[in-house]
C-alpha positions in Angstrom: -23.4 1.3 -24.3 -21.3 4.5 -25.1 -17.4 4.3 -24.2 -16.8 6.4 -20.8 -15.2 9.5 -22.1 -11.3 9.8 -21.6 -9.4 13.4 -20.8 -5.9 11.7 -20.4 -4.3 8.5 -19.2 -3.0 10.1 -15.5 -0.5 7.0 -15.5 1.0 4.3 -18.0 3.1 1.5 -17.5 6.0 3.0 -18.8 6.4 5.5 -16.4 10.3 5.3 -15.5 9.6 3.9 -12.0 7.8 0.6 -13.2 9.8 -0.4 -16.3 12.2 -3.2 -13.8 8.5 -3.8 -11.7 7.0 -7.4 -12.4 4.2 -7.0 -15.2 1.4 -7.7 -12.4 2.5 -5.2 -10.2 3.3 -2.4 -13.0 -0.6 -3.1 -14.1 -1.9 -3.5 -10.1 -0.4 0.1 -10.0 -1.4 1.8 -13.2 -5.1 0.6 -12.6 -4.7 1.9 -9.0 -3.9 5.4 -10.2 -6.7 5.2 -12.5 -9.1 4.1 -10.1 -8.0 7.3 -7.5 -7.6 9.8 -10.3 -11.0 9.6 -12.0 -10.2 7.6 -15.3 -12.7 5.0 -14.3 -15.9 5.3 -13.2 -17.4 4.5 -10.2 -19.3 1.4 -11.2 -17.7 0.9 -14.3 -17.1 -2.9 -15.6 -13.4 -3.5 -16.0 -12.9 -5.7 -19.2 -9.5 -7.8 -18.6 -9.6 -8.1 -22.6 -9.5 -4.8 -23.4 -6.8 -4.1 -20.5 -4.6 -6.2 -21.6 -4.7 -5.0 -25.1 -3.9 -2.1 -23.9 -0.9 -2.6 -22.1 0.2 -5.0 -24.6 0.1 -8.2 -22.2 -2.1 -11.6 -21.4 -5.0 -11.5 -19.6 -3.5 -13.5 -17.1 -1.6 -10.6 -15.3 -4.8 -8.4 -15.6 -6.8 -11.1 -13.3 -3.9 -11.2 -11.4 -3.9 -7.4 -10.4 -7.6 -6.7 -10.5 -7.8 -9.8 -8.1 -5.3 -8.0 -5.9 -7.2 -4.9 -5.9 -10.5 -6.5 -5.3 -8.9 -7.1 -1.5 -8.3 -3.9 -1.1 -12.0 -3.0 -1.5 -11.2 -0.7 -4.5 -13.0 -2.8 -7.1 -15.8 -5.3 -7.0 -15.9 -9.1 -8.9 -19.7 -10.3 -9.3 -19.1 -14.2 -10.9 -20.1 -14.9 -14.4 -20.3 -10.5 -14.6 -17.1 -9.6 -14.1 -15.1 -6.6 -12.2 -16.6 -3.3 -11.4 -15.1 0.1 -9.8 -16.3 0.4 -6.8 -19.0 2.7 -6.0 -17.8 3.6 -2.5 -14.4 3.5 -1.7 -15.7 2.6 2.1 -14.4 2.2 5.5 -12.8 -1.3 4.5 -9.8 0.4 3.2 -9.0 1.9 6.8 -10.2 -0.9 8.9 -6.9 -2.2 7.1 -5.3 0.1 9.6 -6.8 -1.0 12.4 -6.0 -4.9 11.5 -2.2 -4.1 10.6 -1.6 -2.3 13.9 -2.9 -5.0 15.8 -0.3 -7.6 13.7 2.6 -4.8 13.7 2.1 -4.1 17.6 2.5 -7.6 18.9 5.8 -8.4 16.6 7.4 -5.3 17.7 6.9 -6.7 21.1 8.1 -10.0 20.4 10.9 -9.0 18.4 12.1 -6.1 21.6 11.7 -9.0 23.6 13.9 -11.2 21.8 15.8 -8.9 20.4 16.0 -10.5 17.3 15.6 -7.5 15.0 18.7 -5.9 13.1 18.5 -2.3 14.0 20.8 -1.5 11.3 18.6 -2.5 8.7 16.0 -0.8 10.0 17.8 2.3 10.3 18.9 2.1 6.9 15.4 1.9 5.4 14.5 4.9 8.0 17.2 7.2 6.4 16.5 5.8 2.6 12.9 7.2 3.1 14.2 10.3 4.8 16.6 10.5 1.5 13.5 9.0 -0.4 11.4 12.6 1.2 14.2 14.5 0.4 13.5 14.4 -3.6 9.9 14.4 -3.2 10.0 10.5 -4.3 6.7 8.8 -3.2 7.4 5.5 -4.6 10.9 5.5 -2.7 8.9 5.9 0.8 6.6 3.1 0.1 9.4 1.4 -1.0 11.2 1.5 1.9 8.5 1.7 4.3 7.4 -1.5 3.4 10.5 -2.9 3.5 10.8 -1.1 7.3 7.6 -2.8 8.3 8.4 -6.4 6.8 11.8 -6.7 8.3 10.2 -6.4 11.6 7.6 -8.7 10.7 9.5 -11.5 9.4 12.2 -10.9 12.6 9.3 -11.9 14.9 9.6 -15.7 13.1 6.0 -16.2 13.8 4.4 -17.2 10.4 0.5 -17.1 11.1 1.3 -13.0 11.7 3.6 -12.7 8.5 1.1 -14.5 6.7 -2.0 -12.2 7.9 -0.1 -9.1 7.6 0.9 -10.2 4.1 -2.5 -11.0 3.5 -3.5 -7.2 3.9 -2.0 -6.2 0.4 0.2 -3.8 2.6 2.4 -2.7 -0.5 -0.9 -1.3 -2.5 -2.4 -0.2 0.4 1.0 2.0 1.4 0.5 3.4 -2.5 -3.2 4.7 -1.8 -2.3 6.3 1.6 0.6 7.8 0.1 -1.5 9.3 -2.8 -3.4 11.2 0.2 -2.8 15.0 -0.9 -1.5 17.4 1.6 1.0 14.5 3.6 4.1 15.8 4.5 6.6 13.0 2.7 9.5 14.2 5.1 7.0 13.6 8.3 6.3 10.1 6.9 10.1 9.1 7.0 10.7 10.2 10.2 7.3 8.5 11.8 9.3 5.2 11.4 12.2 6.8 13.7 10.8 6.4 17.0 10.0 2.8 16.1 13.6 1.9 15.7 14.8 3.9 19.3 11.7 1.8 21.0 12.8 -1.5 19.9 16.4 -0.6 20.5 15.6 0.3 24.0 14.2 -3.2 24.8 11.5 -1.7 26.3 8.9 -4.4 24.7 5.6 -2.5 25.9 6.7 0.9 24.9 7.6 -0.6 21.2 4.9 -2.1 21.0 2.6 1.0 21.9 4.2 3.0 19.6 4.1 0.7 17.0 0.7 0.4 17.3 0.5 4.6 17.2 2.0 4.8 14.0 -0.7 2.7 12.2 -3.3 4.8 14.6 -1.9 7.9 12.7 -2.4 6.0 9.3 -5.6 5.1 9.8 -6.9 8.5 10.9 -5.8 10.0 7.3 -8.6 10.9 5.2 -9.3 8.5 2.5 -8.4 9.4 -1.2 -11.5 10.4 -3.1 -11.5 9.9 -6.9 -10.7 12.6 -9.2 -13.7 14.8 -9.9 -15.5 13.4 -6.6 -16.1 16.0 -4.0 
């Protein structure tokens, strides 16, 4: 079988951002970029082996990202064959949406009820994606956003939700949303604003609802396609 020709490498794991990332998330991310921008093929067996002699590393942090992305739906492992791009990206990757909203909705309530959530860390992580926006810095907004959305998780002390929502891969699926073209990275920050001014008028229902409309909004965002689909 012929090697799948190669233009350019659209991402490497030396890119400034990732050189202070842990190894399995620097390689989760890079083969993530490939995967959206067309360096892979749909269908295409992913060979840990060569991977990691690639990116100068064990095999061990290859399975480890490749195993992450198989949750996402982006890749495929078939036992004793190995891992495989995906040929259809599919609905999976926004029924995410639907899952997280359901998980973010009910701790926003119970955190508005209790009132157990530090609105000034919440505020900061608002205005450090606004500042994030501001120099056109994707990886800043995921950063933060994440951060947003776990500090309200982990302030409802429930640990069967944190544990779900965890279990969603919410960190790599913020990075594929985000590589969406067309989104307004200043629009993004501020969506997290009205979550803050809910919670912080103790109004548990109305947090909770628009908790639960942010995600909505995430989830009806066109899915990525691979580079060179149509």
């Amino acid at each position: 079988m012929n090697e799948p020709h190669r233009t350019e490498t659209p991402f490497a794991a030396t890119d400034a951002h990732f050189v202070n990332a842990p190894l399995r998330q620097t390689l989760k991310e890079a083969l993530l970029r490939r995967i959206l921008g067309g360096y892979y093929d749909p269908g295409e067996r992913l060979v840990e082996l060569r991977i990691a002699e690639e990116f100068g590393t064990s095999q061990g942090p290859v399975r480890e990202a490749l195993r992450d992305l198989e949750a996402t739906g982006l890749v495929t492992n078939i036992p004793r064959r190995g891992t495989y791009v995906s040929e259809v990206m599919g609905e999976g990757l926004r029924e995410i949406y639907t899952v997280r909203g359901a998980l973010e909705e009910q701790a926003t309530r119970i955190v508005t009820l209790r009132g157990g959530c530090d609105l000034a860390v919440l505020q900061r992580e608002v205005d450090l994606m606004r500042e994030a926006a501001g120099n056109d810095d994707v990886y800043g907004i995921i950063e933060h956003s994440v951060k947003f959305h776990r500090a309200i998780m982990e302030a409802a002390k429930n640990r069967l939700l944190l544990n779900i929502w965890q279990s969603l891969q919410i960190e790599t699926r913020t990075t594929i949303t985000m590589l969406t073209e067309g989104l307004d990275l200043r629009e993004i920050a501020a969506s997290h604003q009205p979550i803050v001014d809910a919670i912080a008028s103790g109004d548990a229902e109305k947090a909770a609802q628009v908790a639960r409309e942010h995600q909505d909004y995430f989830e009806r965002l066109p899915v990525p396609v691979r580079g060179g689909q149509k």
